[in-house]
C-alpha positions in Angstrom: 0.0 0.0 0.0 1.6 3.3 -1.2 2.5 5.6 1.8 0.0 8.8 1.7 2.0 12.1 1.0 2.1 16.0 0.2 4.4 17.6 -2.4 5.4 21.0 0.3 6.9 23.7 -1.8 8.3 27.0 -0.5 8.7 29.6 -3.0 10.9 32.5 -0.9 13.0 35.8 -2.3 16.2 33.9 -2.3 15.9 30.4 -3.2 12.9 28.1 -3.7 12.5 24.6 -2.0 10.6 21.3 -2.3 10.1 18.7 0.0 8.0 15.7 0.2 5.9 15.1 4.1 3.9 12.1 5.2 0.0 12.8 6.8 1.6 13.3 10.0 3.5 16.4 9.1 7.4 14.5 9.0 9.3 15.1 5.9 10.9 11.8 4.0 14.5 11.7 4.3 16.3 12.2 0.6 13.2 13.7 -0.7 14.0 17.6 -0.2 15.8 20.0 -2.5 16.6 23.6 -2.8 17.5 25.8 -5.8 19.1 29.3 -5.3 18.1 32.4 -7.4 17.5 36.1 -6.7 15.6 38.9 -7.6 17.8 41.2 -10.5 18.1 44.5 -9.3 18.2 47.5 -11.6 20.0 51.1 -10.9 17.0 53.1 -10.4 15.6 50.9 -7.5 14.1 47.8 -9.4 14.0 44.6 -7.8 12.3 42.0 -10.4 12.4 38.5 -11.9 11.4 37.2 -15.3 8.4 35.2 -14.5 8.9 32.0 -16.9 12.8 31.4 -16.0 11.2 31.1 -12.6 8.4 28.8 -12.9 10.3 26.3 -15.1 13.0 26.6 -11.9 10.2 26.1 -9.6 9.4 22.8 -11.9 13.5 22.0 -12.2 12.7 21.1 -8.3 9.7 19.7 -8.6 11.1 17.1 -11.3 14.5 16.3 -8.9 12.2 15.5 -5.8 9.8 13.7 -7.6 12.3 11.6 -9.5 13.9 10.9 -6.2 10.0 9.7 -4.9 9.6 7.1 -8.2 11.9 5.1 -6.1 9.5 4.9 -3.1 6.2 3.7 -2.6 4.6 7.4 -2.3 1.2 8.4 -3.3 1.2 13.0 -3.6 -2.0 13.1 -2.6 -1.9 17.3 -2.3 0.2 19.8 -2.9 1.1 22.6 -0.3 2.6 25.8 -1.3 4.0 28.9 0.4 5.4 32.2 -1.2 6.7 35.0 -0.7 4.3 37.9 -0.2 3.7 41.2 -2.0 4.8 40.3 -5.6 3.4 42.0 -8.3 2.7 40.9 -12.0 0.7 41.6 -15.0 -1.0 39.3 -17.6 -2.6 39.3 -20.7 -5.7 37.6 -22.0 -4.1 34.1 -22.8 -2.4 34.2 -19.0 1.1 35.3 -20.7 3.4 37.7 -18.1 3.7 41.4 -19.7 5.4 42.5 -17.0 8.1 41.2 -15.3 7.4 39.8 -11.5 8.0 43.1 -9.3 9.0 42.3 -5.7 8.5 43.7 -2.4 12.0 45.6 -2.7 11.6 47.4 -5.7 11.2 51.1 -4.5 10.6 52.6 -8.3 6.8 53.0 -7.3 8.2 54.8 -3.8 7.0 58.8 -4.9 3.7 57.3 -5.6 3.3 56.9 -2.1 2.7 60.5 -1.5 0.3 60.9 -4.0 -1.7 58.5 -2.1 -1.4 59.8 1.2 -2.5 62.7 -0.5 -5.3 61.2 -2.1 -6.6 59.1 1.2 -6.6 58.7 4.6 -3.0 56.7 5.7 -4.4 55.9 8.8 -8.3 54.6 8.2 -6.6 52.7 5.1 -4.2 51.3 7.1 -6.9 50.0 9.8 -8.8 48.2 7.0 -6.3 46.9 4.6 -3.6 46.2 7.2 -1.1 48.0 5.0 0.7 51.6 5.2 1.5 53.3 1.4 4.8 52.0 0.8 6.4 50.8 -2.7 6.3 47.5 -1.3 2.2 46.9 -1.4 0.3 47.0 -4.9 -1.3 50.8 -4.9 2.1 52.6 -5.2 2.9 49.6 -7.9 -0.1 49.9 -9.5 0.3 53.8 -9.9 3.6 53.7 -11.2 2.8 51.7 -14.1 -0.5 53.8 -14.9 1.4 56.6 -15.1 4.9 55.6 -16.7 4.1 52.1 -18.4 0.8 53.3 -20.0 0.9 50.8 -23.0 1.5 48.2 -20.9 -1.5 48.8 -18.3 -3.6 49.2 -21.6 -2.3 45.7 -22.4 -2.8 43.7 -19.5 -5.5 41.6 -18.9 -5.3 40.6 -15.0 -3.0 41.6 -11.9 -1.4 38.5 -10.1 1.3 38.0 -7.6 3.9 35.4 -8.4 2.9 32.4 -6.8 -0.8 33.0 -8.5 1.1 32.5 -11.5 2.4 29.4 -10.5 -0.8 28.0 -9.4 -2.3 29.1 -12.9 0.1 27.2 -14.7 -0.4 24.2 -12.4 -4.1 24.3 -12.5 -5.3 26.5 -15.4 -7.5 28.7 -12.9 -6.5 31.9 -12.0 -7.3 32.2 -8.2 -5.5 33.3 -5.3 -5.9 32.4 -1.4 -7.4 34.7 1.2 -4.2 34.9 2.3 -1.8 35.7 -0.4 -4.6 38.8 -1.4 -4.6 39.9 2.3 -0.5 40.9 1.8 -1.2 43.6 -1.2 -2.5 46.5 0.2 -6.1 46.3 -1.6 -7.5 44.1 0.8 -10.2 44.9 2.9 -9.1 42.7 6.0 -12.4 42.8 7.9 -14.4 41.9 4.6 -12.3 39.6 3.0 -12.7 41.2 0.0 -10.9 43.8 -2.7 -11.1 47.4 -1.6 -13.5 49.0 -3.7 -12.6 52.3 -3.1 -8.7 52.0 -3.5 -10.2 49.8 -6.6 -12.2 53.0 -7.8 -8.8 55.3 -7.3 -6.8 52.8 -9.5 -8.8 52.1 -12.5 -9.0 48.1 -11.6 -11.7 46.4 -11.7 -12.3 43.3 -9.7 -12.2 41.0 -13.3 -8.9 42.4 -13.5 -7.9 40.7 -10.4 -7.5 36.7 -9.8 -10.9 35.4 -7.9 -10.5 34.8 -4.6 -10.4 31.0 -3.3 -13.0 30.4 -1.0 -11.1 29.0 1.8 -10.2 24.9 2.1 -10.7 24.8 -2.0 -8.6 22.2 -3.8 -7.8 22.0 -7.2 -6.7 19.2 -10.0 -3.6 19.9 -12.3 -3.7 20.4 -15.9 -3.4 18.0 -18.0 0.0 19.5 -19.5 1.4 19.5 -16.0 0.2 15.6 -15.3 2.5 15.3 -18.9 5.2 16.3 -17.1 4.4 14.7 -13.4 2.4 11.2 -14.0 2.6 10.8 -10.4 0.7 13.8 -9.8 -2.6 12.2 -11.8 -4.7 12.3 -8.4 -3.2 15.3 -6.5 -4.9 18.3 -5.6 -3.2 21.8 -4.8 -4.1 24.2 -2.6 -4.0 28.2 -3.4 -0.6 29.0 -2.1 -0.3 30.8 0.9 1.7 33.6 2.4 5.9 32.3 3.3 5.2 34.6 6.5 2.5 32.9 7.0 3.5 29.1 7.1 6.8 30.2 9.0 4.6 31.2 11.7 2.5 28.2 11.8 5.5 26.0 11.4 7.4 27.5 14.3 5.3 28.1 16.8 1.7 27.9 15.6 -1.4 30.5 16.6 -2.0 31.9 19.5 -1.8 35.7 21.0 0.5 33.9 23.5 3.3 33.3 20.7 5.5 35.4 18.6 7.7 34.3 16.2 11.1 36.4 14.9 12.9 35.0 11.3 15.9 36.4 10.9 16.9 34.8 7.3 17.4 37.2 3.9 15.1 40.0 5.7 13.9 39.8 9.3 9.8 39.8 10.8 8.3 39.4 13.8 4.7 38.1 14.4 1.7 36.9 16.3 -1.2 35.0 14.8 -4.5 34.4 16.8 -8.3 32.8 15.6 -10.9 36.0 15.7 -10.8 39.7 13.6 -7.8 42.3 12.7 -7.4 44.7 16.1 -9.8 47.1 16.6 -7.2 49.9 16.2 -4.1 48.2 14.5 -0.7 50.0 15.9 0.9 52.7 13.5 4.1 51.1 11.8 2.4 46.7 11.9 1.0 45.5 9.4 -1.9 42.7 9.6 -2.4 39.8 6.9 -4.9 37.1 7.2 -4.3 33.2 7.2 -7.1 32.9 5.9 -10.9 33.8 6.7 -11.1 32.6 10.1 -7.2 34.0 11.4 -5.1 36.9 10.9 -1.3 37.8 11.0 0.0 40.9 12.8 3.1 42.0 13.0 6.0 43.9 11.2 8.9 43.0 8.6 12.3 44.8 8.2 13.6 44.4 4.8 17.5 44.7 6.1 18.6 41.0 8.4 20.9 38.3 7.2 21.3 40.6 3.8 23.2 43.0 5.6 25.1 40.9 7.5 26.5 39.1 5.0 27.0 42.6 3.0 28.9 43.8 6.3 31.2 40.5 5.8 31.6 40.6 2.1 32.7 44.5 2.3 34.6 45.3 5.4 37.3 42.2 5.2 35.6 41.1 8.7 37.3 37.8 9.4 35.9 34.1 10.3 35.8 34.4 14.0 34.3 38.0 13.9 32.2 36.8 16.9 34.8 35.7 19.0 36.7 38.4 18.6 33.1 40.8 19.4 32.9 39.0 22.3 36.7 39.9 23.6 36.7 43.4 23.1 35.2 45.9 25.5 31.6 45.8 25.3 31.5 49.9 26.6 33.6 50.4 23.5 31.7 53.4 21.2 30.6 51.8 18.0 29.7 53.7 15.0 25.7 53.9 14.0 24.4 51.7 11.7 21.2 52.7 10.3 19.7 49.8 8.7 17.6 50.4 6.0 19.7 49.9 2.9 17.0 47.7 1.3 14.9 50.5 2.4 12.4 50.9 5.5 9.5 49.1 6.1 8.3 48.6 9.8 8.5 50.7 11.6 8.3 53.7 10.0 7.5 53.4 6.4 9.5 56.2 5.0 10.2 56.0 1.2 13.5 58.4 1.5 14.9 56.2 4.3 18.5 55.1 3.2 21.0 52.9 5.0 24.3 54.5 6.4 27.0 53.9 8.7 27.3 57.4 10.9 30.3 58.1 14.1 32.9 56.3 12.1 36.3 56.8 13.5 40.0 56.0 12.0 40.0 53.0 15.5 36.7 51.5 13.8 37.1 48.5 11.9 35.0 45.8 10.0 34.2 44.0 13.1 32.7 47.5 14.8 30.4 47.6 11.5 29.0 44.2 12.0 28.6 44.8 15.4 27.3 47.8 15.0 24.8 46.4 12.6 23.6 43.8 14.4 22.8 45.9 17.4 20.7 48.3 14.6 18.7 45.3 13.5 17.9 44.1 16.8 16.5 47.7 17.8 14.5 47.7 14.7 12.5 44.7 16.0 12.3 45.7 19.6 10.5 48.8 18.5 8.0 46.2 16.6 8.1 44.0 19.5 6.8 47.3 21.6 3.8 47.8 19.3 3.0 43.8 19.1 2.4 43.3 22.9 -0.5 46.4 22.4 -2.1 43.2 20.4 -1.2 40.0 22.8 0.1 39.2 25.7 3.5 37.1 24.4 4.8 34.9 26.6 7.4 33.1 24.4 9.4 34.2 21.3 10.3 31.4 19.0 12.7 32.5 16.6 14.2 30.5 13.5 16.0 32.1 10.1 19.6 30.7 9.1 20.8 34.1 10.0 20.2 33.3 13.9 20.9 29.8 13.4 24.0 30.3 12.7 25.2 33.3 15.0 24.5 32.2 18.3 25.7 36.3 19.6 23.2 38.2 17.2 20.6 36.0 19.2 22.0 37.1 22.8 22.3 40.6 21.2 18.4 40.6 19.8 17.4 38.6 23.2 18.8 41.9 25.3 17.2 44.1 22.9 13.9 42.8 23.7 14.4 41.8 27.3 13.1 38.4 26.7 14.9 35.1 25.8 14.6 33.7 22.7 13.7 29.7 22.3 15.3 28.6 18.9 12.9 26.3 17.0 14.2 22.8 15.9 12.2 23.0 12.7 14.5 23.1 10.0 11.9 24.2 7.4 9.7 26.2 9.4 7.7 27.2 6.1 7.7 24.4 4.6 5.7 22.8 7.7 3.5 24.8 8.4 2.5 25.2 5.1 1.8 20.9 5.6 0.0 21.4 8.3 -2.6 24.0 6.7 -3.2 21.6 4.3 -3.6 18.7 6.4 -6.0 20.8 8.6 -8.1 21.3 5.6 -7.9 17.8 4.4 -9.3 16.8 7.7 -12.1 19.6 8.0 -14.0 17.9 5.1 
């Protein structure tokens, strides 16, 4: 009798990943794989990917896990997907990308921003679609390309995010979850439902969005895509769902009692709870759903592991850098890292907000810069830990991300900056679970 199984796939910013889990929410050993890529960054703040080199990498790692699975007696029963949130994309009539995927670091829509603000109350808009203006969400997006990609806008049929794209090309049906739509800034939160009046402002129509799932809906493959996947001839995928999301679920599941805190390519913290958005969301969070019965607060920094590395790969910061952190003086003055060189996000939501290193002296060196920027990040998400515990009483922080995986100080250092220990999860695909477990709690609901 074949062994029962999902197909778990994590689409994220910096690499996309596959695994195969049994009913019971284990992975397989041998049946994971990962694929690096990146988003292409252009001079005038573009951050974008072509949209077909990416799905046909997205099915590279589907092929490699489910040729590794022939060899076993699996039967992919479902398919559970997570991206990252955010994205933006347009189509034409016959489903084929016109534009290319625009991510949530592209900053080209950024003096749109103002115009809305302008145009609308920030802070009532902010209280229903759980979003603040801000290049990263779909209205400054959607503005920019009105206005300087007219011919384009004329040509496009439908506005997706990425993994919608995906899922069409799967399943033929151009749908996305209750989630994923929550994350773009048209969203009425409290309705489930597109904004009409930010709708109205924009020129889109709802026809020129992808229908919203109703929640716990499956769907078949294509018959193209069972071509390619035999194995796949009874599976059923689920409308992906946000990265953020699954990582929460995965780590340390829902309840006000729980944050979690990634620290991988960016860095977020979060609380997700059963029941309605706050009745006054705090100034500088923003607040997804799950899906229509449970929401997501929290906030995102768009600076983490990225600038650590970028400290190590520009200031010739050597191997034991922590070590040697740990020796020196720890009144010693540092320089000032203000961390927004992928821009700002939470808390503060300012388009013009660069990155810098400020107070540097002739006696700093690399290993002051690192330092320094790990104490900036860790500020950063105490100020968002400040305005979560307005929403929950948290008890525990469960934190996970490869960044504080593998630095064992930039944990102490965030752990002091909240005033609460950190409890590392042992889940080494924290998405990639929780993702599984959605699924399995809708295959079980029916």
């Amino acid at each position: 009798m074949p062994k029962t199984c999902i197909l778990a796939i994590d689409i994220g910013s910096s690499s996309v990943r596959a695994a195969v889990y049994d009913h019971d929410a284990k992975p397989l050993t041998g049946l994971h794989l990962k694929r690096e890529w990146s988003f292409s960054t252009t001079g005038d703040g573009g951050s974008e990917m072509n949209a077909d080199a990416a799905f046909s990498a997205v099915c590279d790692v589907i092929d490699g896990v489910l040729s590794r699975a022939l060899r076993r007696k699996i039967q992919i029963t479902h398919i559970a997907m997570c991206s990252f949130w955010h994205s933006l994309m347009g189509i034409d009539a016959a489903g084929q990308p016109m534009t290319p995927v625009l991510g949530w670091a592209d900053t080209r829509s950024g003096k749109y921003s103002a115009e809305l603000k302008r145009k609308f109350n920030e802070s009532k808009l902010h209280d229903r679609t759980g979003a603040h203006f801000h290049s990263s969400f779909w209205p400054a997006k959607l503005v920019w390309l009105r206005k300087e990609q007219p011919q384009i806008v004329a040509e496009t049929a439908k506005w997706i995010g990425f993994a919608d794209y995906i899922a069409m090309r799967l399943t033929g049906v151009c749908s996305t979850s209750i989630s994923m739509a929550s994350a773009t800034g048209i969203f009425d939160q409290r309705k489930c439902a597109w904004d009409t009046e930010l709708l109205r402002y924009l020129k889109i129509k709802v026809s020129q969005l992808p229908q919203i799932a109703p929640a716990g809906g499956s769907i078949p493959l294509t018959q193209n895509a069972l071509k390619r996947w035999p194995q796949l001839k009874n599976t059923l995928l689920f409308p992906p769902i946000g990265d953020g999301a699954a990582d929460h679920v995965g780590s340390c599941g829902i309840g006000k009692n729980k944050a979690s805190l990634m620290v991988g390519t960016s860095a977020a913290m979060r609380v997700a709870y059963r029941g309605y958005p706050p009745n006054e969301l705090p100034d500088g969070l923003w607040c997804y759903r799950i899906d229509d019965k449970r929401v997501i607060v929290g906030g995102a920094l768009s600076d983490g592991g990225n600038l650590f590395e970028w400290c190590k790969r520009n200031f010739n910061i050597p191997a034991n850098a922590e070590d040697e952190i740990r020796r020196r003086d720890p009144k010693r003055p540092l320089p000032t890292v203000l961390p927004f060189f992928q821009g700002e996000r939470s808390t503060g939501y300012r388009e013009d907000a660069r990155g810098g290193i400020i107070d540097l002296k002739a006696s700093h060196d690399g290993v002051d810069i690192l330092h320094a920027a790990m104490l900036a990040v860790a500020q950063r998400l105490a100020e968002i830990y400040k305005r979560l515990r307005r929403v929950a009483t948290i008890r525990e922080i469960v934190a996970s991300g490869g960044a504080l995986r593998e630095s064992p100080l930039w944990r102490e250092i965030i752990s002091n900056a909240l005033g609460r220990e950190l409890q590392m999860t042992n889940t080494d695909e924290s998405a990639l679970r929780g993702a599984v477990l959605l699924t399995l709690e809708q295959i079980r609901s029916k």
